[in-house]
N, C-alpha and C positions, 0 to 999 in steps of 0.2 A: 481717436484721431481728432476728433470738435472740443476736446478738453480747454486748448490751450484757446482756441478762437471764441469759444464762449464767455471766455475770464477768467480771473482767478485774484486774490487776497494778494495786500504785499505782503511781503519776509520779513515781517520785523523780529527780532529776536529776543525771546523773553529772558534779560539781561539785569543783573538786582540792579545797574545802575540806572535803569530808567525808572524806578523808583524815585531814585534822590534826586533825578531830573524834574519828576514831576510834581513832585514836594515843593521843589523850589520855583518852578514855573507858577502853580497854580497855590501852592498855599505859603509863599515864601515869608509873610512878616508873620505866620502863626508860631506863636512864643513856644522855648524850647528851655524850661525852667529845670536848674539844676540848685538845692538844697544841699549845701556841703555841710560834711561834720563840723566845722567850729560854729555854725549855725548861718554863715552868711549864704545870700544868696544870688544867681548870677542869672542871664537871665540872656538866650541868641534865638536867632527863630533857623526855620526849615534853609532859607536864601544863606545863613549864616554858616552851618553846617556844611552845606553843599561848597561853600568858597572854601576851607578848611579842610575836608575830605580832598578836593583838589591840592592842594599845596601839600598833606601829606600825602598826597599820591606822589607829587615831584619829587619828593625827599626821598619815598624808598627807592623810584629810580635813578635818583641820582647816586645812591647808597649802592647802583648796580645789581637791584630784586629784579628778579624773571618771572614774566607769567607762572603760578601755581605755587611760587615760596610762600610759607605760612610765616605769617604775622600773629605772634601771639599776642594776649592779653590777660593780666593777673588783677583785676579793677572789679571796682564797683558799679554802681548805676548812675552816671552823670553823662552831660552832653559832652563832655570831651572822646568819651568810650562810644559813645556810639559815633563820632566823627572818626575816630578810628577803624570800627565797623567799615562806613563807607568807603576809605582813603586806603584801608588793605584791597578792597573787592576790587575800587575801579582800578589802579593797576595792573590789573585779572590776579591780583595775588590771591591768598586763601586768609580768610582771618579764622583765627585760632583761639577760641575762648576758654579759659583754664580755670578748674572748678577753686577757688581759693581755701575752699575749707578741705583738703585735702591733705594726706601727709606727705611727708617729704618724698619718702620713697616712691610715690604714686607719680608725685608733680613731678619729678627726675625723671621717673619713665616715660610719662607724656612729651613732654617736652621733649625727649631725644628721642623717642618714638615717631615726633610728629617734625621733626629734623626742621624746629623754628629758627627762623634768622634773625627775627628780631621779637623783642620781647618788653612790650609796654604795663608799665604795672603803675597802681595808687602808693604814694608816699610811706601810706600807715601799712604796705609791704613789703618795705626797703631792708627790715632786716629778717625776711623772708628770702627774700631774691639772693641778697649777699650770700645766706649760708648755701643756696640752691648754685652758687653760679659757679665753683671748681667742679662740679659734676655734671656740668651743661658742655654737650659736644658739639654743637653748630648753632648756639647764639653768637651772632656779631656784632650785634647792637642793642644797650638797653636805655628805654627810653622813662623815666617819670612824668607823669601825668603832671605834676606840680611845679617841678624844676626844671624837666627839659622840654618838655612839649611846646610851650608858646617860644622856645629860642627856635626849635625845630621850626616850626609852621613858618616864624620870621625869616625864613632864608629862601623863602621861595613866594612866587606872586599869585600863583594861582591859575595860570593861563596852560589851564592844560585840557589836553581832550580826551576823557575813559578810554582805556584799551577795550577793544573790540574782539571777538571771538565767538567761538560755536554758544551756544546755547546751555551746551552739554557740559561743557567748561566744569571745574570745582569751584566753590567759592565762598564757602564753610568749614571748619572742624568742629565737631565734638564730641565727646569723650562720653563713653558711658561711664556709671559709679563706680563700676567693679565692687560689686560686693563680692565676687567669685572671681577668683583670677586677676589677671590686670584689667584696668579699662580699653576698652575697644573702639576705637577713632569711626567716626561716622561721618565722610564727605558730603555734604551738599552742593548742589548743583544748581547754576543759576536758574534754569528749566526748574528744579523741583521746587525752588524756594519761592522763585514767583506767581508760579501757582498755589503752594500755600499762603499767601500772603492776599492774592485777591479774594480766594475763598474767607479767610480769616476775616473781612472786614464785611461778610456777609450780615444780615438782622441775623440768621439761624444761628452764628458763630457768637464773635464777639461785637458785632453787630457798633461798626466803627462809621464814624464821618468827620468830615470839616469841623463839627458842631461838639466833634467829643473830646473831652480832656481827659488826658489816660495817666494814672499814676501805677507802672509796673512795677509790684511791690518783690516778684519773681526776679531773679539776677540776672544781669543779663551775661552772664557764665554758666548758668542753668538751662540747658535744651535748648539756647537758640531764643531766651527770655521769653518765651513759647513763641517763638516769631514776631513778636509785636512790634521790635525795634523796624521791621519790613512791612510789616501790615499798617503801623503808625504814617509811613512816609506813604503810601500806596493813597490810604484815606486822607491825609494831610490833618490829622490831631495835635493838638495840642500837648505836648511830654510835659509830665512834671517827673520828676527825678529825684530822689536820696540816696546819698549814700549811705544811710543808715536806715535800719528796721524797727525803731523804737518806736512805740503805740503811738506815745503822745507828738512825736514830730510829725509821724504818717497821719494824725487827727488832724493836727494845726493844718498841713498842707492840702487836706481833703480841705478844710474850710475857707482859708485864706484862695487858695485858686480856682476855688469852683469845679472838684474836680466830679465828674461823671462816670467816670469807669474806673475799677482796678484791677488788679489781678496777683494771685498769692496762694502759696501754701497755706492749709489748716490752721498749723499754727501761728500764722500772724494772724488772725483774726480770733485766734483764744487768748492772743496777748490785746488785742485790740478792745475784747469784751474786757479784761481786767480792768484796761486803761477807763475804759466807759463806765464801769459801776462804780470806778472811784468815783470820775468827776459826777455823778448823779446822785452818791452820797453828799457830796460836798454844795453840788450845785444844784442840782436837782433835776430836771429832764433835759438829754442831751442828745445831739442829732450827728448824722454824719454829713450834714450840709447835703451837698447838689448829686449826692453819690446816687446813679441808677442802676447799675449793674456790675456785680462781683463777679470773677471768674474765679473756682478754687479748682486747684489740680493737684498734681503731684503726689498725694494720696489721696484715700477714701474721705470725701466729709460727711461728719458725723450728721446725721439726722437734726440732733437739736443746735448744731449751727446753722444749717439751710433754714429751720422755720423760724429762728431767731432773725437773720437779716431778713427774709420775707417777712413779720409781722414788721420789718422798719420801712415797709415800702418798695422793699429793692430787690431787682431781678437777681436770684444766683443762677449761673453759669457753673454746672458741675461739668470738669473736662475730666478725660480720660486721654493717653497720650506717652510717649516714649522718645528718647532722644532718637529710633528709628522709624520715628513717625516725625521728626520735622520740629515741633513734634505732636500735633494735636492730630488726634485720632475719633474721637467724637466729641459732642458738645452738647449741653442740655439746656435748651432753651423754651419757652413755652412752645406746645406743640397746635395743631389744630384742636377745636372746642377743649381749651385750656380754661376760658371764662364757663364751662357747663361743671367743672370741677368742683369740688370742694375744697378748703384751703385744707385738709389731711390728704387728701387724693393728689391735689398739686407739689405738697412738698412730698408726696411716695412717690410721684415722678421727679421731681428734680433730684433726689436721694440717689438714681439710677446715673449713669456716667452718660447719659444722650445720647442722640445719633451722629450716625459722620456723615459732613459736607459730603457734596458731589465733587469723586476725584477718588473717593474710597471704599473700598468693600471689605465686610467682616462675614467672620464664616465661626462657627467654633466647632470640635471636633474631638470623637473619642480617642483613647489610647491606639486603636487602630485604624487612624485615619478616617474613621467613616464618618461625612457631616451630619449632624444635630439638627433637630429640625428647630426653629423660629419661635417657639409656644410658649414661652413665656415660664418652663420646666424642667426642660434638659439643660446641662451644665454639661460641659466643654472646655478644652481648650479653645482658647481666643489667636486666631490667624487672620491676619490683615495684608490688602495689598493694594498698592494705588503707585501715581508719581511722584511722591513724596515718600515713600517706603523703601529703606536700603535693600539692596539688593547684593551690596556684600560689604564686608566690613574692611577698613582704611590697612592698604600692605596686606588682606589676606590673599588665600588665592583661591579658595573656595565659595563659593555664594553662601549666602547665609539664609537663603530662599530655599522650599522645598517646589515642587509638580506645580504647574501652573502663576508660580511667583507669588505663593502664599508664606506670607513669615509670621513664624510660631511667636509671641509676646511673651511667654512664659504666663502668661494670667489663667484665670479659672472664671470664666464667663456665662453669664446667661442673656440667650439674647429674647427681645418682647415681640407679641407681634404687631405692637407699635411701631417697632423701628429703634427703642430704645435697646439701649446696651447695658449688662448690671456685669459687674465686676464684682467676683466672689471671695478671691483672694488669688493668692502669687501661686503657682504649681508648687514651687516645692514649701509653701507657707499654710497648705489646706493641710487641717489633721483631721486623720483619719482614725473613724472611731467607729467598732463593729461594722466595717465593711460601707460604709457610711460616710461623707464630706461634712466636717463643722467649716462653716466660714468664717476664718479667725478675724477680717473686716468686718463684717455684719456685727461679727461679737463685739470686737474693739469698740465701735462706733456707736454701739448701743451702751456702752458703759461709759463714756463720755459724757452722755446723759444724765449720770445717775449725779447728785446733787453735791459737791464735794470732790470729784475725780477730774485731776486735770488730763491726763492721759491716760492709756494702756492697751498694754501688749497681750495677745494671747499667742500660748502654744502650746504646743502638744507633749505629752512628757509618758512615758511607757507605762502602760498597765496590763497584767497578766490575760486579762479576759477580752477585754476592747481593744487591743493592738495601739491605742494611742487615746488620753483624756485630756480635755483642755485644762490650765492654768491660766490664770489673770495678773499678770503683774500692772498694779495700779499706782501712780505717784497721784499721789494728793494736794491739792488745791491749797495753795498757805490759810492756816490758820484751821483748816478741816481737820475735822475728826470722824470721818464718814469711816466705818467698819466695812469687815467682811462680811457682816451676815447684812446691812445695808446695802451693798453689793447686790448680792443676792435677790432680795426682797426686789428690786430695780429691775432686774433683768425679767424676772419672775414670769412675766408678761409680756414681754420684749422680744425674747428669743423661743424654739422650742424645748421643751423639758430636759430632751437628753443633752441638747449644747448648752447647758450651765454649766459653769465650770467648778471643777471639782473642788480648789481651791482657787481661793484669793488671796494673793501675795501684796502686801506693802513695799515699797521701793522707793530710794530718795529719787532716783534719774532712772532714766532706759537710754539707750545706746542710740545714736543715729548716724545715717551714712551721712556724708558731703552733702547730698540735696535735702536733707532735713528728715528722712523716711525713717521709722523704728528700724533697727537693725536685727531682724532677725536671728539672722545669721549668728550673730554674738548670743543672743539670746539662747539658742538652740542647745550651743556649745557649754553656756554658762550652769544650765540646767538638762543637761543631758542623761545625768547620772539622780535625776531628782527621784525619789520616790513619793509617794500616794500617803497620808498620813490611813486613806480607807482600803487600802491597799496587803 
């Protein structure tokens, strides 16, 4: 009954537009640097943005979109794509980000899956879109980034006020890869995104400020660019932006803009080491300028990338994370008495995929449900649940949650009694040998190492007596001649005895889905019928 006469908090409602509100208020002439492919460069800040995201908010109302239409997008990483971002949200529309490396069949079914009204795409996928657009059933409008966009934004002034709504609101799509099946639409919610987004700008996390200049090397059609494009405006950073992944432009731009943070898949930064031991042949010792912390996700990174950027001074941020996680699910950053470590002890911890922010809890757990205890031992599935965690997937009508709102990740986890989290491999990527887990990551990531190996896959292939032996399929490094029994000799001491693998296979490519990930799956299939030469 004294509740209300005691007090109580006002209602503000956690809305992504108060993001771009406060970007613009508090950090609005902080530059918003966009690097386009023919190499020029353009250059608006956060106050620039926010004027823009309003005037396309006018356009799609006046285009007659309703709270919750999805606004897709077929683009790259520039400040116009993220002005898009904001100008579909405040409307209360949905923006829709569409994986571009995708096939056609998939992008068809997304797209009329996720019943988008409009459909903004980069020029260099114009004759992408063309073939895509007899088989699109509710695009009504297509917009280029290049040619029509600034006629767009000129028709309107800007004088408009964000639509307003619950909290609860939609205000996301994305797609998982579908390596199985079709991909699977995952709704975010202004509630879920803005909590991941202040967590996000945590020191534990990606550890963002005023002060940081971020070059997201990740797409921002990838997971939500792991939230950064919302975490970026929360803290008020600095963007730098390419539309292209190439070593040497992402070099140049690290050093011309003073960049401090990035983030990326594995392999841009094994293209980034290529790009670096040229110029230190040619040139001789070469730096990454003002860069203080990497964030790699998306797969496992290999051990001698982590203590490679560490001996250059620079914190890695190993993430772990799913497009139903938002999507960052832990983070690995130095822990308590981190400086009592040794530099082998601190890259064994950062090698681990980190802990999660406060907002989320992990559990791992046997084939029958029962939980694992914490010890740094037992191996599990990996179940996660917080606000940021789907809880059913876009048009189903099932949840995708089990008892208590724990959702299974499909991973094979170990969790520490540190708090960290190790990632063992995919459930159905663990082979199984005598009754036994090989971790085909652990393996991969260790052979990456080995002097001459640009990549590789391992998997499991039938043997009469162990039920399943690993193979190594390894591409090699231009101009290597690193062997099988080099292989070998590498792991030697790396892994234990019995997870060596039986053979080593040479291979010009390996297969990857959409988000850049070995593709197993192809793998499996390709060599299903392989026999054992010991066999």
């Amino acid at each position: 009954m004294l509740a209300g006469k005691l007090g109580s908090m006002q209602d503000w409602s956690l809305r992504v537009t108060h993001l771009i509100d406060h970007a613009e208020r508090e950090c609005g002439h902080r530059p918003i640097v966009t690097r386009w492919g023919d190499g020029s460069v353009e250059r608006t800040d956060w106050a620039g943005i926010a004027c823009d995201a309003r005037r396309l908010a006018q356009a799609f109302v006046a285009w007659g979109l309703q709270p919750g239409d999805r606004v897709a997008t077929f683009a790259m990483n520039h400040h116009r794509h993220l002005t898009a971002w904001y100008g579909a949200i405040g409307f209360g529309g949905v923006i829709h980000t569409i994986n571009v490396r995708l096939f056609d069949e998939q992008l068809i079914y997304i797209i009329n899956h996720a019943e988008d009204r409009v459909l903004m795409y980069d020029a260099c996928f114009a004759t992408v879109i063309e073939r895509l657009k007899p088989h699109l059933t509710s695009v009504e409008h297509f917009i280029c980034f290049e040619t029509d966009y600034l006629a767009l934004l000129a028709t309107q002034d800007g004088n408009y006020a964000w639509a307003t709504g619950d909290e609860r609101d939609p205000c996301m799509l994305c797609y998982t890869s579908g390596t199985t099946g079709n991909p699977k639409g995952v709704l975010f919610e202004h509630r879920s995104t803005v909590l991941h987004a202040i967590s996000e700008i945590a020191p534990s996390v990606f550890d963002l400020s005023a002060q940081s200049v971020l070059l997201p090397v990740v797409p921002m059609f990838h997971a939500a660019s792991w939230g950064l494009p919302f975490a970026g405006a929360a803290a008020g950073v600095k963007f730098v932006f390419s539309v292209t992944n190439d070593a040497a432009i992402l070099h140049a731009l690290f050093i011309d803009e003073q960049v401090t943070h990035s983030a990326g898949v594995p392999t841009v930064w094994l293209a980034m080491f290529q790009h670096l031991d040229a110029l230190a042949q040619r040139d001789g010792v070469v730096d990454l300028g003002k860069l203080e912390i990497v964030t790699i996700g998306g797969s496992a990174c290999p051990r001698s990338m982590i203590e490679r950027l560490m001996r250059m001074g620079i914190r890695v941020n190993h993430a772990w994370g799913m497009t139903e996680t938002s999507p960052i699910g832990t983070m690995g950053a130095p822990s308590a008495g981190w400086n009592d470590l040794s530099f082998d002890q601190q890259v064994n911890v950062t090698a681990r995929q980190g802990r999660v922010p406060f907002g989320v809890e992990l559990r791992i757990v046997n084939d029958d449900g029962d939980v694992l205890p914490r010890d740094g031992m037992a191996s599990g599935r990996l179940e996660i649940r917080g606000p940021w965690v789907v809880k059913r997937y876009f048009k189903m009508e099932r949840d995708a949650v089990g008892e208590g709102q724990w959702f299974d990740t499909g991973d094979v986890a170990i969790l520490h009694p540190d708090g960290t989290m190790q990632i063992t491999d995919r459930s159905k990527d663990v082979i199984k040998s005598g009754g036994e887990w090989i971790s085909s990551v652990d393996l991969e990531n260790a052979a990456v190492g080995c002097p001459g190996v640009l990549e590789a896959a391992a998997i499991g292939v039938a043997h009469p007596k162990w039920d399943e032996r690993p193979i190594l399929l390894v591409v090699r490094k231009e101009g290597a001649s690193v062997s099988g029994a080099d292989v070998q000799r590498y792991l030697a001491d790396k892994v234990a005895k019995w997870w060596l693998p039986d053979e080593v296979l040479f291979v010009e490519s390996l297969p990857h889905t959409g988000t850049g990930k070995i593709l197993k799956t192809a793998l499996r299939t390709e060599y299903k019928d392989y026999r054992l030469a010991t066999t």
